[in-house]
MARMILO-550807 format. One record per residue (C-alpha): residue in three letters; chain; x, y, z. Coordinates in pm, whole numbers, plus 50000, padded with zeros to 5 digits. Example, Ala and Ser with C-alpha at 12.3 -4.5 7.8 and 13.67 -1.06 7.14 Angstrom:
// MARMILO-550807
{residuo = ALA	cadena = A	x = 51230	y = 49550	z = 50780}
{residuo = SER	cadena = A	x = 51367	y = 49894	z = 50714}
END
This chain:
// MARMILO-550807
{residuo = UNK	cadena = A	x = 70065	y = 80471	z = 92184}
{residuo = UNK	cadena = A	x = 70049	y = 80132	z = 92149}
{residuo = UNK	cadena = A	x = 70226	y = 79835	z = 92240}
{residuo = UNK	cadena = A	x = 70433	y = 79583	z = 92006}
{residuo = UNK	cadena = A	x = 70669	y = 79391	z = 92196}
{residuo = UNK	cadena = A	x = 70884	y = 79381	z = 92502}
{residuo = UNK	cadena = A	x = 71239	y = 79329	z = 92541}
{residuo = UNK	cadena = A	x = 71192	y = 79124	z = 92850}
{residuo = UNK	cadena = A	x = 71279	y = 78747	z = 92755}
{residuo = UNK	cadena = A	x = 71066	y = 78442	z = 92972}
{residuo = UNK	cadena = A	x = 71201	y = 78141	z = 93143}
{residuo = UNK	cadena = A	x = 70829	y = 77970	z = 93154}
{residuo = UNK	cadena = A	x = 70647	y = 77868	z = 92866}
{residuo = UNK	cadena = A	x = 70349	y = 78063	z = 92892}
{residuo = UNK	cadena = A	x = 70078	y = 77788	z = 92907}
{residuo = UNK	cadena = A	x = 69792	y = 77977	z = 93075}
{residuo = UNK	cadena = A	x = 69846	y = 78299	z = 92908}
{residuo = UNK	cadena = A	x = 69826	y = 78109	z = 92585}
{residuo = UNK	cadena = A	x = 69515	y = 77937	z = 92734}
{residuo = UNK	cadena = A	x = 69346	y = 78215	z = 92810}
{residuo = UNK	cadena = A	x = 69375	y = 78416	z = 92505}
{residuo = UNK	cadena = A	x = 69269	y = 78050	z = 92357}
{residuo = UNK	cadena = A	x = 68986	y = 78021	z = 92621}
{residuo = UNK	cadena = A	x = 68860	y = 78378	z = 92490}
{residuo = UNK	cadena = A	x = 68875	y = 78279	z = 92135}
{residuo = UNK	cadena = A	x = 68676	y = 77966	z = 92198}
{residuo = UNK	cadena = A	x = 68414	y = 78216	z = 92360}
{residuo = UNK	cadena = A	x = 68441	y = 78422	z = 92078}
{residuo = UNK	cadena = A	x = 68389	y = 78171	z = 91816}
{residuo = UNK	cadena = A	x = 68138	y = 77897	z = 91918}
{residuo = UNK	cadena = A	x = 67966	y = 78051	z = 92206}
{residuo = UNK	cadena = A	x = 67948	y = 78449	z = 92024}
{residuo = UNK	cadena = A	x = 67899	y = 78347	z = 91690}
{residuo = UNK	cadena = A	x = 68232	y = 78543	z = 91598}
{residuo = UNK	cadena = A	x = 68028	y = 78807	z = 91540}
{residuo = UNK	cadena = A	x = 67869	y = 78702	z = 91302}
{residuo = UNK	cadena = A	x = 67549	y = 78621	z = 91427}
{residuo = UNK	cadena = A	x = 67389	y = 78884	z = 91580}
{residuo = UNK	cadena = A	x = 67161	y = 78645	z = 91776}
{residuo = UNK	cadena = A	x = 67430	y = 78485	z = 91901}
{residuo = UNK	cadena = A	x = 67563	y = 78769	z = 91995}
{residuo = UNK	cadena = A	x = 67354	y = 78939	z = 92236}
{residuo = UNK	cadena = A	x = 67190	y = 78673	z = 92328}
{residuo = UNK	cadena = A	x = 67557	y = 78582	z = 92548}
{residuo = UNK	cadena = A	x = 67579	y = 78939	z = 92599}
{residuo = UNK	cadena = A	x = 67278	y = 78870	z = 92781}
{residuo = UNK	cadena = A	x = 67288	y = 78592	z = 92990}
{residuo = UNK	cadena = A	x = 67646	y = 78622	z = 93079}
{residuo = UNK	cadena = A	x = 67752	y = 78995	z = 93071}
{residuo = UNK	cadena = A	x = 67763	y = 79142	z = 93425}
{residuo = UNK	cadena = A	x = 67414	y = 79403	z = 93459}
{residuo = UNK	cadena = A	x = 67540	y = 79641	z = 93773}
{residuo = UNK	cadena = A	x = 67129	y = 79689	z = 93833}
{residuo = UNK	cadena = A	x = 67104	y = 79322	z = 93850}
{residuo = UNK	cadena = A	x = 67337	y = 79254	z = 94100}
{residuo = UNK	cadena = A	x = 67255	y = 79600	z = 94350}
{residuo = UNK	cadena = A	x = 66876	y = 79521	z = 94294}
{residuo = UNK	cadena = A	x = 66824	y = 79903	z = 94146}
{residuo = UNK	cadena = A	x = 66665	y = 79785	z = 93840}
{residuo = UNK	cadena = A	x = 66347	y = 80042	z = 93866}
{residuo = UNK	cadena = A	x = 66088	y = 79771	z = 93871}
{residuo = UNK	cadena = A	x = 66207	y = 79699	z = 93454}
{residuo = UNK	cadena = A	x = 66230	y = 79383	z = 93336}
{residuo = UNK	cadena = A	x = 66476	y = 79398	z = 93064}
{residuo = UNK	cadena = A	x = 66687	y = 79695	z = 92845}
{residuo = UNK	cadena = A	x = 66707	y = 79728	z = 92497}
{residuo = UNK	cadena = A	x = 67056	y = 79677	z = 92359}
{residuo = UNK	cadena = A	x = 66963	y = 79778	z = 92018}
{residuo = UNK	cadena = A	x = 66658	y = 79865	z = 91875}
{residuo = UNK	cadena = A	x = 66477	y = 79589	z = 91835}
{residuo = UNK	cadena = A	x = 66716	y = 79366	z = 92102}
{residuo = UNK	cadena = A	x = 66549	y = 79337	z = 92418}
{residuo = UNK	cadena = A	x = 66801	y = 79202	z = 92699}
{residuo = UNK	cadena = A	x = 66558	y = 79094	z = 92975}
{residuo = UNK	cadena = A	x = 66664	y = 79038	z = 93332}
{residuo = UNK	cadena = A	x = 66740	y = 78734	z = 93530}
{residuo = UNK	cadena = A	x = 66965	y = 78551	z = 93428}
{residuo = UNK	cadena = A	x = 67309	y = 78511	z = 93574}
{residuo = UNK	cadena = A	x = 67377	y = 78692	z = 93901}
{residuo = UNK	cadena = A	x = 67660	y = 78713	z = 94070}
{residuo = UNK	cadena = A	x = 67871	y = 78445	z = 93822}
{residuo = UNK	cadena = A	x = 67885	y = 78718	z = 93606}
{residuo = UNK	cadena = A	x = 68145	y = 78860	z = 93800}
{residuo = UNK	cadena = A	x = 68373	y = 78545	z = 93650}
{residuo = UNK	cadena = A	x = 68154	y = 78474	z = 93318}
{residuo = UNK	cadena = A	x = 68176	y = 78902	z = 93155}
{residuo = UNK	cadena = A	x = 68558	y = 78852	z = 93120}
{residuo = UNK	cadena = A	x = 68550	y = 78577	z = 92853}
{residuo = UNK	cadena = A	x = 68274	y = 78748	z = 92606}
{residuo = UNK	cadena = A	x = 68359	y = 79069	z = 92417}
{residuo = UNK	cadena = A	x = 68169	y = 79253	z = 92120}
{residuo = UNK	cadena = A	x = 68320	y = 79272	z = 91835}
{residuo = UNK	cadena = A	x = 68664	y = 79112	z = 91691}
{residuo = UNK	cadena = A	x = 68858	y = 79462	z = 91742}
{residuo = UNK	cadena = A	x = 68737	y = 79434	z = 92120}
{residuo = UNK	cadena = A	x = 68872	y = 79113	z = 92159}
{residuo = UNK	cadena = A	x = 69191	y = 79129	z = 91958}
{residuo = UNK	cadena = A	x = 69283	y = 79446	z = 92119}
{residuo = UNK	cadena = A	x = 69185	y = 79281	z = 92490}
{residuo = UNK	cadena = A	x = 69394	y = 79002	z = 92369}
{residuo = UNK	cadena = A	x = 69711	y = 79149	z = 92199}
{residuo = UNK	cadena = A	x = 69774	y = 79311	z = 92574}
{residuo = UNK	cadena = A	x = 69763	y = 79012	z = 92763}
{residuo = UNK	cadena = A	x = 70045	y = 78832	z = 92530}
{residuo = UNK	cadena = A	x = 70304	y = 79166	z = 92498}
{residuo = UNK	cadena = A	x = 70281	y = 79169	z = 92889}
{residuo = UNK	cadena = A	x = 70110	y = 78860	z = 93050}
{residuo = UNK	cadena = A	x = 70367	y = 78632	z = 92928}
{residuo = UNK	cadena = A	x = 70602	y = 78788	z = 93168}
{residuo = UNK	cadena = A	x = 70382	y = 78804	z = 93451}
{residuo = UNK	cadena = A	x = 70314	y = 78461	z = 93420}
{residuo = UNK	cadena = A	x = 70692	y = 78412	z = 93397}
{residuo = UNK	cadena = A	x = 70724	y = 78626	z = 93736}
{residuo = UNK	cadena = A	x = 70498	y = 78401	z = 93939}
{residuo = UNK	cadena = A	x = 70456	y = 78020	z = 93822}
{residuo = UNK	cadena = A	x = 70167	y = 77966	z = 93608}
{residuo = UNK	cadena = A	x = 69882	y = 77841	z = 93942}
{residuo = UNK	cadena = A	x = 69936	y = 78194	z = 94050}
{residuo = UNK	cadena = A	x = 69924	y = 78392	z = 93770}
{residuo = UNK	cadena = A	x = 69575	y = 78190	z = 93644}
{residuo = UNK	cadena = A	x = 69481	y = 78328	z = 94032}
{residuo = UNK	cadena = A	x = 69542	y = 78653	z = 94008}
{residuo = UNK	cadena = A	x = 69410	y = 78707	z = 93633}
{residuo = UNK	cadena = A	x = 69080	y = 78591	z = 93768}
{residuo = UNK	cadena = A	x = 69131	y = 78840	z = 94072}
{residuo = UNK	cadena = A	x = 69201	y = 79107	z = 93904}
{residuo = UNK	cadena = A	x = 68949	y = 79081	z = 93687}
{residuo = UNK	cadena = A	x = 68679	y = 79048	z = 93954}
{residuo = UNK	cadena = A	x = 68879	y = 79342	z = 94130}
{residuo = UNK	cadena = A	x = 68795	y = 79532	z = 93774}
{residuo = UNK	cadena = A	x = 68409	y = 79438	z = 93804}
{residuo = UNK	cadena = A	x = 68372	y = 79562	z = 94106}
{residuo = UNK	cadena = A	x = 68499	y = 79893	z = 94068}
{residuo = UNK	cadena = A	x = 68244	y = 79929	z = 93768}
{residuo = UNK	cadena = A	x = 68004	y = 79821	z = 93941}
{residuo = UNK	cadena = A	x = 68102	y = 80085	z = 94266}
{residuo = UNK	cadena = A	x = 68069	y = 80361	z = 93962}
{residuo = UNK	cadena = A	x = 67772	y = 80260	z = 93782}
{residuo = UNK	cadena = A	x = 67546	y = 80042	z = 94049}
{residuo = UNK	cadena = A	x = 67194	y = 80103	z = 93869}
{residuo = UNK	cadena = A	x = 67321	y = 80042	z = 93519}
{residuo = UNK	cadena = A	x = 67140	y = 79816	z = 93310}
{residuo = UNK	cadena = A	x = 67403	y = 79785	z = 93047}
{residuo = UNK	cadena = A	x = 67562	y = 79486	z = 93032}
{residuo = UNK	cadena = A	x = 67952	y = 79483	z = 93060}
{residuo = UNK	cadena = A	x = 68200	y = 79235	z = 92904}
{residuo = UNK	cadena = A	x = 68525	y = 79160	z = 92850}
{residuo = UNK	cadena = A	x = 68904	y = 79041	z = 92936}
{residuo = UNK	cadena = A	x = 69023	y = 79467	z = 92939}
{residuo = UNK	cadena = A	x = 68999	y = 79492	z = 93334}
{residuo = UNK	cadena = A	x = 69185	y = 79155	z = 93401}
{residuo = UNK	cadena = A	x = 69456	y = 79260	z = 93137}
{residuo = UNK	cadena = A	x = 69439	y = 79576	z = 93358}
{residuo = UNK	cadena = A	x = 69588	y = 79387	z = 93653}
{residuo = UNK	cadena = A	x = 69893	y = 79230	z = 93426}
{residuo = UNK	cadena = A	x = 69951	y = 79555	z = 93321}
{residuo = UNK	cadena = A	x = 69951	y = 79708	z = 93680}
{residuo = UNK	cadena = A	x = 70150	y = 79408	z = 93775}
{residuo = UNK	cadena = A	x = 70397	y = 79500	z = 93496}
{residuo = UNK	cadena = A	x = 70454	y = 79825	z = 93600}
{residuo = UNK	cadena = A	x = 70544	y = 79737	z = 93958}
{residuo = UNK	cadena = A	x = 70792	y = 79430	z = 93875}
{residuo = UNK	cadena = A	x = 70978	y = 79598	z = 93530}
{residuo = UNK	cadena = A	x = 70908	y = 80016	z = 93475}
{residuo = UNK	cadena = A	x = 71220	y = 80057	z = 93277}
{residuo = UNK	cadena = A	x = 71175	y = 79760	z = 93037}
{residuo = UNK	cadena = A	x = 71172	y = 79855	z = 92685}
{residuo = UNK	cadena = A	x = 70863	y = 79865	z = 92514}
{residuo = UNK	cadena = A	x = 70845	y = 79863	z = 92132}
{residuo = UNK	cadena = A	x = 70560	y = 80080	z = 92066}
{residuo = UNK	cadena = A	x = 70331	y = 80230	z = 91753}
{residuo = UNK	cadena = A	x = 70289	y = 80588	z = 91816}
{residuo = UNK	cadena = A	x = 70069	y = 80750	z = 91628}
{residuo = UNK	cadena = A	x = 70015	y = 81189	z = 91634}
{residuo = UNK	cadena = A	x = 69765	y = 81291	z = 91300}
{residuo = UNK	cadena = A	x = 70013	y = 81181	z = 91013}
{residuo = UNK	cadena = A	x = 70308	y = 81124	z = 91215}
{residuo = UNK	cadena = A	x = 70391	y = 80758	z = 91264}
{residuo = UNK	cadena = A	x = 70680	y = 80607	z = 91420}
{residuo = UNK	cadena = A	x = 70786	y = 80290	z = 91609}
{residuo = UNK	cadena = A	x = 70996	y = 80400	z = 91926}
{residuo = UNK	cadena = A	x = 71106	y = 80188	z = 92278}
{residuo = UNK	cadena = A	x = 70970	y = 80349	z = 92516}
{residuo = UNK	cadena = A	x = 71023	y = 80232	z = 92922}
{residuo = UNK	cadena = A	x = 70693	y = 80042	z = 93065}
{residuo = UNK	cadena = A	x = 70644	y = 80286	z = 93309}
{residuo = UNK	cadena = A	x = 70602	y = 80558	z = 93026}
{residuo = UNK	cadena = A	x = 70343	y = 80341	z = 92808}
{residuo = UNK	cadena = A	x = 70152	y = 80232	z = 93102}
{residuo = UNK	cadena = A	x = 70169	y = 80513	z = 93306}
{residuo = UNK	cadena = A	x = 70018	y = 80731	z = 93017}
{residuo = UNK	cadena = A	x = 69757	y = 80466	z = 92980}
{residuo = UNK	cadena = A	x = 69642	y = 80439	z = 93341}
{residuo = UNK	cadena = A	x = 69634	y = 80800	z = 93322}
{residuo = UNK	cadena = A	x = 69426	y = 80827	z = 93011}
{residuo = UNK	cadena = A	x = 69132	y = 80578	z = 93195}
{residuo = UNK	cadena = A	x = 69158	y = 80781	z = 93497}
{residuo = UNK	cadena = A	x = 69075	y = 81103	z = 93310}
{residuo = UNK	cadena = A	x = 68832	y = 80961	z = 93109}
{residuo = UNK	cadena = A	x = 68651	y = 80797	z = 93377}
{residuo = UNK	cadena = A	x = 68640	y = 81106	z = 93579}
{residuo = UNK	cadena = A	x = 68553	y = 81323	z = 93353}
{residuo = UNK	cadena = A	x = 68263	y = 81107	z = 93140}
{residuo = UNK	cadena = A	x = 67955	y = 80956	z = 93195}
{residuo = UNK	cadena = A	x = 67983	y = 80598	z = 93310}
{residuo = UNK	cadena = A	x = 68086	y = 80342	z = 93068}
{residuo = UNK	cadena = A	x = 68092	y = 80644	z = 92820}
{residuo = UNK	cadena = A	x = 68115	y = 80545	z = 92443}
{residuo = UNK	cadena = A	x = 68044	y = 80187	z = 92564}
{residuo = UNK	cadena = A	x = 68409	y = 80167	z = 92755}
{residuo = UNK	cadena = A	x = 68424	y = 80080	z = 93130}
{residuo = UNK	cadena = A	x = 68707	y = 80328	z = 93256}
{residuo = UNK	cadena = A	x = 68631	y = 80229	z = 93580}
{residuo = UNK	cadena = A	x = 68696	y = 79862	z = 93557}
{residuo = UNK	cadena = A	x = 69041	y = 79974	z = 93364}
{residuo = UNK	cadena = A	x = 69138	y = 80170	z = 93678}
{residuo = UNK	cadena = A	x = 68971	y = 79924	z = 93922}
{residuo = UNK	cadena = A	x = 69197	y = 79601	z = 93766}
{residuo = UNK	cadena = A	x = 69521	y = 79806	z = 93710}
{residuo = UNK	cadena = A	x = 69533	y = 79924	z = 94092}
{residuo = UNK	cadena = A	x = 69453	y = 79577	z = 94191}
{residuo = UNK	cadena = A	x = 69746	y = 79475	z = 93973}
{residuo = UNK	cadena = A	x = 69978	y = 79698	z = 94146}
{residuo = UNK	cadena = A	x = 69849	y = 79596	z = 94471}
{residuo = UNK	cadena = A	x = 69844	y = 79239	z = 94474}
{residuo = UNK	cadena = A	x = 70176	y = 79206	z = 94273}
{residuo = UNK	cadena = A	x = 70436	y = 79190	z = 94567}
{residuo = UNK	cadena = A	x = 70164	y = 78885	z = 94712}
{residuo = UNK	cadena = A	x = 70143	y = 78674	z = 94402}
{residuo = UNK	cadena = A	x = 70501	y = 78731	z = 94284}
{residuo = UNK	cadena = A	x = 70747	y = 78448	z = 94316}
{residuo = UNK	cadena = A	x = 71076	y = 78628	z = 94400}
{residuo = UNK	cadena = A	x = 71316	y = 78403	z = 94290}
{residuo = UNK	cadena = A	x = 71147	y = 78400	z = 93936}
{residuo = UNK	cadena = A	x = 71162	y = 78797	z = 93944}
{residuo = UNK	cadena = A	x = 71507	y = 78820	z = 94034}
{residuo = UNK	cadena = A	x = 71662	y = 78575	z = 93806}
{residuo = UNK	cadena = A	x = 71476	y = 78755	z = 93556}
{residuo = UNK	cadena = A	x = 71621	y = 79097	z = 93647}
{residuo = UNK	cadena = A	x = 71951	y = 78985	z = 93681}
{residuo = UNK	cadena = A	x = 71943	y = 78758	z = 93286}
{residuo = UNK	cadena = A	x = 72042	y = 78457	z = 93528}
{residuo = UNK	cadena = A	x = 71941	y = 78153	z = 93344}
{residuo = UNK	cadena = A	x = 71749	y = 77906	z = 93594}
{residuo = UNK	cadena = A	x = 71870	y = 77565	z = 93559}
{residuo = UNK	cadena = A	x = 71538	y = 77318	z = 93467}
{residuo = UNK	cadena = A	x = 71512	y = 77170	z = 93856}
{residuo = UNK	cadena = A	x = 71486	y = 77496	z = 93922}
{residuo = UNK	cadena = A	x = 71196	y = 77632	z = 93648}
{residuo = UNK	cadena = A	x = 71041	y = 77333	z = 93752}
{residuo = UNK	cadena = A	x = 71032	y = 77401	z = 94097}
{residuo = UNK	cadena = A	x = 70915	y = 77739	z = 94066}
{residuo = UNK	cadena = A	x = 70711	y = 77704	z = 93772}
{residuo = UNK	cadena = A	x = 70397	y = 77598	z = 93837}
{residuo = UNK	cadena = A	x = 70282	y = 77743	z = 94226}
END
């Protein structure tokens, strides 16, 4: 299943998740290469992709991995930065637009739930939240790991919390069968918390490249830090379709 649109209209205009999925495309383009350049490329990996053996110390007296053959990634470069620096590189444009089509179908209203201060706050949290737990599953890893996913994992736990029976628009897809249904929120992202849970139980760590941990890790941060970032007067004008008068968005809008 995948997500198209919400029926859950926005008082705020959505600066900072616009910035960020600008922020990451910026990353993308002039500091990545867009892909394109495969220097470029894992040379950022590198330097600013989070290396759980780095930051534990369990790096078994190496001095570097190979990313690909003929790609050596050596050690010692950014430590504990990483934490903040992983979440604004991906690999490959389908990483990032994927990463990045998530944050607008559901971080516009999270962002519209808090004021935008608060919402740039917890992104950041959660995504640090998201590191962390991949770095609890995989400590000696020497694989760097990148990307917005566990961050966009907090909005999405966030989402869950503040609006389960929302309509989502969503692409489902079953062999040849293809249809566009509404589904409620807490059926889309229920089944996709569950999905990372499985898979990061049940396969090796970061298994086909994908950090199930750090998916889990930033979701139940989501849910947890929700009810602390939310502004409640935001969340219940939205519930009720009350219209806030512009004193008022401005008042709430920013912290």
């Amino acid at each position: 299943m995948f997500p198209l649109r919400d029926e859950n209209p926005t008082e705020l205009t959505p600066i900072f998740t616009v910035g960020l999925i600008a922020l990451n495309l910026i990353v993308w383009v002039y500091i990545q290469g867009a892909g394109m350049n495969d220097g470029l490329l894992f040379s950022s990996i590198c330097r600013y992709g989070m290396i759980p053996a780095e930051l534990t110390g369990r790096t078994g007296g190496y001095h570097g991995v190979q990313l690909a053959p003929g790609v050596p990634c050596a050690f010692g470069g950014l430590t504990w930065s990483t934490l903040l620096t992983s979440m604004f590189l991906h690999g490959s444009w389908l990483h990032l637009i994927g990463n990045m089509w998530f944050m607008w179908v559901f971080g516009n209203n999270i962002e519209d739930s808090m004021g935008h201060i608060r919402f740039l706050v917890f992104y950041l949290v959660s995504g640090v939240a998201a590191a962390g737990a991949h770095l609890w599953s995989t400590p000696a890893s020497p694989i760097p790991t990148i990307g917005a996913s566990g961050a966009v994992s907090g909005i999405m736990g966030a989402y869950l919390v503040l609006y389960p029976r929302v309509r989502v628009q969503t692409l489902f897809v079953f062999l040849i069968f293809i249809r566009i249904i509404d589904l409620p929120a807490w059926v889309v992202l229920g089944q996709w918390f569950l999905l990372q849970f499985l898979y990061g139980a049940t396969l090796p760590a970061a298994g086909g490249g994908v950090a199930f941990w750090a998916h889990v890790g930033g979701f139940v941060a989501g849910v947890a830090l929700i009810k602390l970032f939310e502004d409640p007067t935001l969340v219940q004008a939205k519930k009720q379709h009350v219209k806030l008068s512009p004193r008022e968005i401005e008042r709430h809008g920013w912290w």
